[in-house]
N, C-alpha and C positions, 0 to 999 in steps of 0.2 A: 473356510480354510482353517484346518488346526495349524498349531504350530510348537515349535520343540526342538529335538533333534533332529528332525526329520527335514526341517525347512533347511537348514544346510546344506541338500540334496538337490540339485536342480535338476528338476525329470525334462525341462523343457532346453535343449541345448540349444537351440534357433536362440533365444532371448539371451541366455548366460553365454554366448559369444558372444552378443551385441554390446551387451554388460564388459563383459573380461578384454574385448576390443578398446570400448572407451577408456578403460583404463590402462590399458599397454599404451594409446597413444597420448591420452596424457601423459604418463608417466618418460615415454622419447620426447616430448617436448614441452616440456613444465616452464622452461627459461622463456622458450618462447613465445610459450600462451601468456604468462605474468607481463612479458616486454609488449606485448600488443595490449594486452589487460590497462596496462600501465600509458599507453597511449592515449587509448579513448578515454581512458579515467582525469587524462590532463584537460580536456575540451570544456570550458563551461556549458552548464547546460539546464539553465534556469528557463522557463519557455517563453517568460516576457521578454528576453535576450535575444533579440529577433537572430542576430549576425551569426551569435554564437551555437546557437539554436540550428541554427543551419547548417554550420559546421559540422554540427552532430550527426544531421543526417545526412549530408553527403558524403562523410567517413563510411557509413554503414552503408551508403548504394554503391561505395569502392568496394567494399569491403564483401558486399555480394555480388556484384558483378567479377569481381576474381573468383567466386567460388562459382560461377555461372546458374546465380539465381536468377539472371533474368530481373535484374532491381526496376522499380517503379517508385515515384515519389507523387502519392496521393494526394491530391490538395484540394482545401478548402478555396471557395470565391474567392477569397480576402487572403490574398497569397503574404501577409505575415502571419497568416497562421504556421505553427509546424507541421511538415505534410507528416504522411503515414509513410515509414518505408515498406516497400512491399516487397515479395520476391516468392518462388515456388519452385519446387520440382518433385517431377512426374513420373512414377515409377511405373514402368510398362507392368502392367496383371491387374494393377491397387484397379479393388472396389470401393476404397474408402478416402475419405479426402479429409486431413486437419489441419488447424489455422494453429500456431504457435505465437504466442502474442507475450511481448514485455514492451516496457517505455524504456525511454532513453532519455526522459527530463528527469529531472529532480526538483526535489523543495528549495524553494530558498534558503539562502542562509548567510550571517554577515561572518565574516571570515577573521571578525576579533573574539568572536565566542570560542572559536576552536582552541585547542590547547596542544602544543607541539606539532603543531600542523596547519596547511591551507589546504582550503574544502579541493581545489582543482590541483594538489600539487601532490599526487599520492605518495604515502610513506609507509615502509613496511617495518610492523611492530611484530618483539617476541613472542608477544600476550596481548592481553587488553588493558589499553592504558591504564584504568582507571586499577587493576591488578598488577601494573608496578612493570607494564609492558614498557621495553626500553627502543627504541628507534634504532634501525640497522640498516645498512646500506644493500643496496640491492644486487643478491647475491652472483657471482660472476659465473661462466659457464659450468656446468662439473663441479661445482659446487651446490651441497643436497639444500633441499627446499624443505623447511620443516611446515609441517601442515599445518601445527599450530600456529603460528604466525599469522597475524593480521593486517589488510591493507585498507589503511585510514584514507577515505577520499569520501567527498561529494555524489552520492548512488555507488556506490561501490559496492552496497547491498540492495538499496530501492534506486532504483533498475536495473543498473548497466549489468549487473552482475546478471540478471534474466538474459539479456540480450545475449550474452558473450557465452551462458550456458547451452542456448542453442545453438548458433551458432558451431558452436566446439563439438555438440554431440553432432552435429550434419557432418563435419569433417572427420569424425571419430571412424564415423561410417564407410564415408567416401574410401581415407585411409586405409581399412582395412579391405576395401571391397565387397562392404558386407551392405546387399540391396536395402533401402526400407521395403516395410511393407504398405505403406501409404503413402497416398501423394502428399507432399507435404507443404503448404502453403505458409511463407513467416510473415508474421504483421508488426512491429516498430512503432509506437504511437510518440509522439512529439509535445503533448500537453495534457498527461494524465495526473500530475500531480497540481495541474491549475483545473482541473475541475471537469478534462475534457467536454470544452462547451461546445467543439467542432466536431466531437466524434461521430457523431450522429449524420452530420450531413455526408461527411466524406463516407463511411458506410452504405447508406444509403445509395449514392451517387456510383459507388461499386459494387453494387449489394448482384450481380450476373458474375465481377471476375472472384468476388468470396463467398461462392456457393461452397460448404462444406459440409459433414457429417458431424465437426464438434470442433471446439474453441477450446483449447488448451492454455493454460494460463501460466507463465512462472513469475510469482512476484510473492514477494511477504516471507515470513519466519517459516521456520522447523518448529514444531513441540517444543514449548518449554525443556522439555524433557531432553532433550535429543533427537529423537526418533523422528523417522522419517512422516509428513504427510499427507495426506491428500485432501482439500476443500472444496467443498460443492456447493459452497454461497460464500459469499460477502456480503455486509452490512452496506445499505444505501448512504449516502452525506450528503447535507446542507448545513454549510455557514452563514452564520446572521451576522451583522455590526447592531449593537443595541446602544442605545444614545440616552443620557435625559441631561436634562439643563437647568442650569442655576440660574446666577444675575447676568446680564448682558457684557459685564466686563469685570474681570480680578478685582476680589474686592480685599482688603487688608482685615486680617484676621481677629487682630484688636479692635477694627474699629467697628465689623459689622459682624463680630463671631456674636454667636446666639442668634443672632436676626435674619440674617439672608444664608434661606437654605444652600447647604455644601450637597452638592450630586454627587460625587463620590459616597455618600454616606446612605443617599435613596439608592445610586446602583445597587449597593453592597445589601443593602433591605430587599431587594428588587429579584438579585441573585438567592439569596437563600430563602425567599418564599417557595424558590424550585423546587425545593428536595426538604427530607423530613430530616431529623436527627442522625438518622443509620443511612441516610443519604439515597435513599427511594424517590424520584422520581414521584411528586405531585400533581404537575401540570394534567389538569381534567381528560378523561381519555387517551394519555400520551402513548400508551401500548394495547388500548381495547382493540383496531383492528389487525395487530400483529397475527399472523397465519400461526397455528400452534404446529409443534415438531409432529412427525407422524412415528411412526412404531420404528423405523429404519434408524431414524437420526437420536431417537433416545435410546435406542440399545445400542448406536455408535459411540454417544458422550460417556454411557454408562463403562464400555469398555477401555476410554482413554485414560492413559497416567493420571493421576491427582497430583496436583503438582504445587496446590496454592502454598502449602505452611513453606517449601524451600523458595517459593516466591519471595515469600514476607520477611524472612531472614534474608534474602539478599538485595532487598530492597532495602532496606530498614525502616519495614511499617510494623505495626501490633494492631492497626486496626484495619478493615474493609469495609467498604462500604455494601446495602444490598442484603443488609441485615439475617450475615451469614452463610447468604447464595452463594455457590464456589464463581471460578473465574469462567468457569466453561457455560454455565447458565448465564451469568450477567450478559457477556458476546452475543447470547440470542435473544436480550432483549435491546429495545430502541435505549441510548443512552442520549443524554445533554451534558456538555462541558466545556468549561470557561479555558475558552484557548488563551486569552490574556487581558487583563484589564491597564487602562490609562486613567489621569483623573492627575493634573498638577503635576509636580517632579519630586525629584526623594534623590537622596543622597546628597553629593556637593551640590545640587540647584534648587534643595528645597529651600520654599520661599514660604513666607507668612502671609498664605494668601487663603483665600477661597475661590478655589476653581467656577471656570466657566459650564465644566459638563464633565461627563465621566462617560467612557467608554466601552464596553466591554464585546471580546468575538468570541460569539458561540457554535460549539461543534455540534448538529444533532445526527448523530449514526439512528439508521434507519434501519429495522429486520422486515422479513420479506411480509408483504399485506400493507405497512404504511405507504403513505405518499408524502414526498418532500413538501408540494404545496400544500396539503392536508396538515403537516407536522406542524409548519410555519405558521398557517394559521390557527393551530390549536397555545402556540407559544404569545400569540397577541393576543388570543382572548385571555389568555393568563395574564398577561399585563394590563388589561385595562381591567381585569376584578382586581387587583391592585390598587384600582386607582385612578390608572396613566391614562391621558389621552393620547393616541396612538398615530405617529405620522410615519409615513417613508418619506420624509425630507426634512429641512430644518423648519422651525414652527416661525410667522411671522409674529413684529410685534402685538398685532392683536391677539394672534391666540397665545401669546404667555401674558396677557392680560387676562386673558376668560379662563386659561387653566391653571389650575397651582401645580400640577405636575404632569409633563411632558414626555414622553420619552418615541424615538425614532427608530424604526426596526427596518432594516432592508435585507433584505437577501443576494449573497454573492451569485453572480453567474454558474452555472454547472452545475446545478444540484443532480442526484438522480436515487432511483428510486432502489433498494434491495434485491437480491437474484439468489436462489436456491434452485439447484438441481437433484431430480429424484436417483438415490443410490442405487436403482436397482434398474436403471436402464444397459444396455447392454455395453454401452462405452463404459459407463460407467464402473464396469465390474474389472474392465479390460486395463483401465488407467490402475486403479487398485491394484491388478495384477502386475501390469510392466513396473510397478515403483516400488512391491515387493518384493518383484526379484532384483531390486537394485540395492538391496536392503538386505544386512544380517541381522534386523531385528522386527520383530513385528510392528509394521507399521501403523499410524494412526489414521484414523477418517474421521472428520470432522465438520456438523453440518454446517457451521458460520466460520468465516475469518472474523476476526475483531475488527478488521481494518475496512475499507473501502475500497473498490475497482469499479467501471463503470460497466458493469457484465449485464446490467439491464438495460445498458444503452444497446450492447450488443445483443442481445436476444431479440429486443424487440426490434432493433435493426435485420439481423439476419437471421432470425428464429430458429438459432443450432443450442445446443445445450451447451453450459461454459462448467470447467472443472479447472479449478486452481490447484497447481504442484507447486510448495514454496522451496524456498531453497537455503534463504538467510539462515546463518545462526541468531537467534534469538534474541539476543545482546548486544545487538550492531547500532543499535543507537539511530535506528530509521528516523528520517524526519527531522534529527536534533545535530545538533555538533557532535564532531568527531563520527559520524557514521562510519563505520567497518563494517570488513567482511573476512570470514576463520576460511584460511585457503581450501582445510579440507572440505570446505562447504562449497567451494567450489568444483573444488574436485568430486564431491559427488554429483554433485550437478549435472556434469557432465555424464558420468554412467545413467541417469536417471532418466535424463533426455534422449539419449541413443538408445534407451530400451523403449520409451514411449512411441519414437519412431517407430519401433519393430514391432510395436502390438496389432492385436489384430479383435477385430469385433465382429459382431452381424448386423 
C-alpha cells in the first residue's frame, strides 16, 4: 500500500462510515462515555483482591448483558480465581468469527507512591503530570472535553481502557445501525497481570464455545512516535526471586565487618556477572534458541519511525545499553532485569548491621523459540559457575556449613512462553487494513511488543492466530504510579475497534 495524498481518500466507504460513525457517536456522548469510564476506573482491581476482583467482573456482565451480549462468567475449579467474562454477537451472513480480548486487573500498586492522586480514585489532568499537568474537575454537561487531557487511575491505560474501547466501538455500531461484518465474540480475563496461571484451564475447558478465526488483542502503547499500530507478537515472561545468605542472624558492623560475609555485596557480584559492560546479556546460551525475524518482520522494523535519540532526551539518559542496538532490535531479543532488590534498610532505618540475605526479582522477557523453563534453567546454571550452590528453598543448617555460598532461586507462577504471528496470513493483512483506515497517518507494524500478554497460552489453547492493536499513549506510566491515559487515545480507540469489527478476510 503506498501512501501520500492519496491515503486521505477512502475508496472503501463500507469502512469510512464505520470509522466517521464511531466518531459522531463519541463525539454525542463524550460526558457519558468519561462518567461510565470514570465508574469502572473507581473499582479496585488487583487480582489477589478476591471481593474487589469480582466486583469488576460483574460490572462488565451488567454491563453486557444491557448491551445484550449474552454475558457468561468462565471459571476456573477454584472459584477465587477471576472468571473470564464472556459474551458474543452474531451477525446473520458472518463467515468469520473474532474473539476481542483485554483484562480488567491491573498491577499492584501502594497508593502512597502516587503523587496527586489515588490509584482507584480517578482524576482528570490538563497534561501529564509530570509536564506541569494541573488537576480539574470533571467537566459538567456542554462543557467541551479537551482531548488532551488525561485521566490518572489504576489501568486507566493497562487494561480497562481495552475493555471500555470495545466495548464503545460495539455500541458505536449498534448506534448507528451499522451491521458488523463478523461475529464478534468478547473475552475479559481477570488475572493477566498475575501471570494468568488460570488462563489455560479456563480456555481449555471452553475451547467448543471460542472456536474462532482470530484473537484480536487491545492492550499496551502506540509508537513512541504517535502513530497508530499493529503487533503480531509479544515477548514471553518469567519471574524469579533469587536469594543468597549470610550469618544466621544481624550481625553489628563494627564488630564482625570484614569477617562475616554481607549478601547484599555477593548479590550485587552475583547481579552484574549477568551482563558485560555495554550491558549484553552473558548468561551461556541465553538467546541461541531464539527463532530469527523472517524477511516480512525486518522490512517491517526497517520501515518503522526511529525514535531512540527523542527517547533519550525525554528520558534523561546519554547512554543505552546493547552496545548501540536501537530500541526496536533489543524488543526482539530475550531481555533480564532487576525488577527490585532488598538487602537491610536505608534511609531513617538504616542500621549498623550486616544483613541476614539479600534479595533480588528478576524479569526474564522471552522472544519466540525460548522456553520459560529452558530460560530458568539456563539462569541457575549461571549461578552455580559462579560459584553458588543452588536451592529452591531455604538452605539447612548443614548445608551452610558444607557451602560458602548459597543462593535460592524459585520461580513465580504463570510463566509463559513468546507468540509471533506470520504478517502475511490473510487476517493479518485485513487488521493492517481496518487500523489504516482509522488512521491519517501511515500506520506502524511491528513484529514484537516489548511487553508480555499470554498469546501463547492462547494459541496453544485454541490454535487461532493473535494480533495485538494497542491503544495507550506511550507515556501513561503502565505498571508504575500515576498510570494515565490521553483521552484522545481513547477516542481513537474507539474508531479503531468499530472498523476492525467491519473488516472483512478470507
Amino acid at each position: 500500500m503506498k501512501f501520500g495524498a492519496l491515503f486521505l481518500v477512502c475508496f472503501f466507504p463500507y469502512f469510512c462510515f464505520s470509522q466517521n460513525s464511531g466518531r459522531a457517536y463519541r463525539q454525542a456522548n463524550e460526558h457519558q462515555l468519561l462518567t461510565e469510564y470514570f465508574r469502572f476506573l473507581s473499582i479496585p482491581n488487583v487480582a489477589s483482591d478476591t471481593v474487589n476482583i469480582r466486583r469488576n467482573a460483574q460490572y462488565l456482565f451488567a454491563q453486557m448483558q444491557r448491551r445484550g451480549l449474552d454475558p457468561q462468567l468462565l471459571e476456573a475449579a477454584d472459584k477465587k480465581v477471576p472468571p473470564v467474562v464472556y459474551g458474543e454477537w452474531r451477525t446473520p451472513g458472518a463467515t468469520k468469527t473474532v474473539i476481542f480480548y483485554a483484562h480488567y486487573d491491573g498491577q499492584p500498586t501502594d497508593p502512597a507512591d502516587w503523587t496527586g492522586s489515588k490509584p482507584w480514585d480517578p482524576v482528570l489532568r490538563t497534561k501529564a503530570f509530570d509536564k506541569g499537568g494541573e488537576a480539574i474537575a470533571f467537566p459538567k454537561s456542554g462543557e467541551k472535553i479537551d482531548p488532551e487531557w488525561r485521566i490518572y487511575a489504576r489501568s486507566a491505560s493497562d487494561d480497562k481502557a481495552g475493555v471500555f474501547a470495545i466495548l464503545t466501538a460495539f455500541d458505536a455500531l449498534v448506534a448507528k445501525n451499522i451491521k458488523p461484518t463478523i461475529n464478534i465474540k468478547f473475552l475479559f480475563e481477570g488475572e493477566e497481570e498475575a501471570g494468568s496461571p488460570h488462563l489455560r484451564e479456563i480456555l481449555t475447558k471452553n475451547k467448543d464455545l471460542l472456536k474462532a478465526d482470530a484473537f484480536i488483542v487491545c492492550d499496551g502503547p502506540v509508537h513512541q512516535s504517535g502513530r497508530k499500530q499493529v503487533v503480531f507478537g509479544v515477548r514471553g515472561d518469567v519471574n524469579v526471586d533469587l536469594t543468597v545468605y549470610g550469618a544466621k542472624r544481624p550481625l553489628h558492623s563494627g564488630h564482625y565487618g570484614n569477617w562475616s560475609p554481607n549478601p547484599a555485596l555477593w548479590l550485587a557480584r552475583l547481579l552484574a556477572s549477568m551482563k558485560d559492560a555495554d550491558g549484553n546479556i552473558v548468561v551461556n546460551g541465553w538467546a541461541d534458541d531464539a527463532d530469527p525475524l523472517g524477511p516480512d518482520e525486518i522490512r517491517a522494523m526497517a520501515e518503522a519511525p526511529k525514535y531512540d535519540n527523542e527517547l533519550k532526551r525525554e528520558l534523561g539518559i546519554a547512554y543505552t545499553e546493547g552496545s548501540g542496538k536501537s530500541l526496536l532490535d533489543l524488543i526482539n531479543l530475550p531481555s533480564l532485569n532487576i525488577n527490585g532488590i532488598r538487602s537491610g534498610d536505608v534511609g531513617a532505618l538504616a542500621r549498623n548491621v550486616i544483613p541476614t540475605s539479600a534479595v533480588a526479582v528478576l524479569d526474564l522477557r522471552l522472544v519466540k523459540g525460548n522456553d520459560h523453563v529452558r530460560q530458568v534453567a539456563k539462569l541457575r546454571k549461571h549461578i552455580e559457575t559462579q560459584g553458588f550452590y543452588v536451592l529452591d528453598r531455604d538452605p539447612t543448617d548443614a548445608e551452610r556449613q558444607k557451602y560458602p555460598t548459597i543462593a535460592k532461586l524459585v520461580s513465580h507462577s504463570g510463566g509463559y512462553n513468546a507468540q509471533r504471528t506470520r504478517m502475511d496470513l490473510p487476517v493479518s493483512a485485513a487488521v493492517v487494513d481496518a487500523v489504516q483506515r482509522a488512521s491519517s497517518e501511515p500506520i506502524v507494524r511491528m513484529p514484537t511488543l516489548g511487553g508480555s500478554l499470554p498469546l501463547s497460552i492462547i494459541g496453544d489453547a485454541l490454535d487461532q492466530p493473535t494480533i495485538t492493536v494497542p491503544i495507550a499513549n506511550y507515556d501513561n506510566n503502565q505498571h508504575a504510579e500515576n498510570e494515565n491515559i490521553r483521552i484522545q487515545n481513547l477516542w481513537d480507540a474507539i474508531e479503531i475497534y468499530a472498523s476492525l469489527m467491519t473488516m472483512k478476510f478470507n
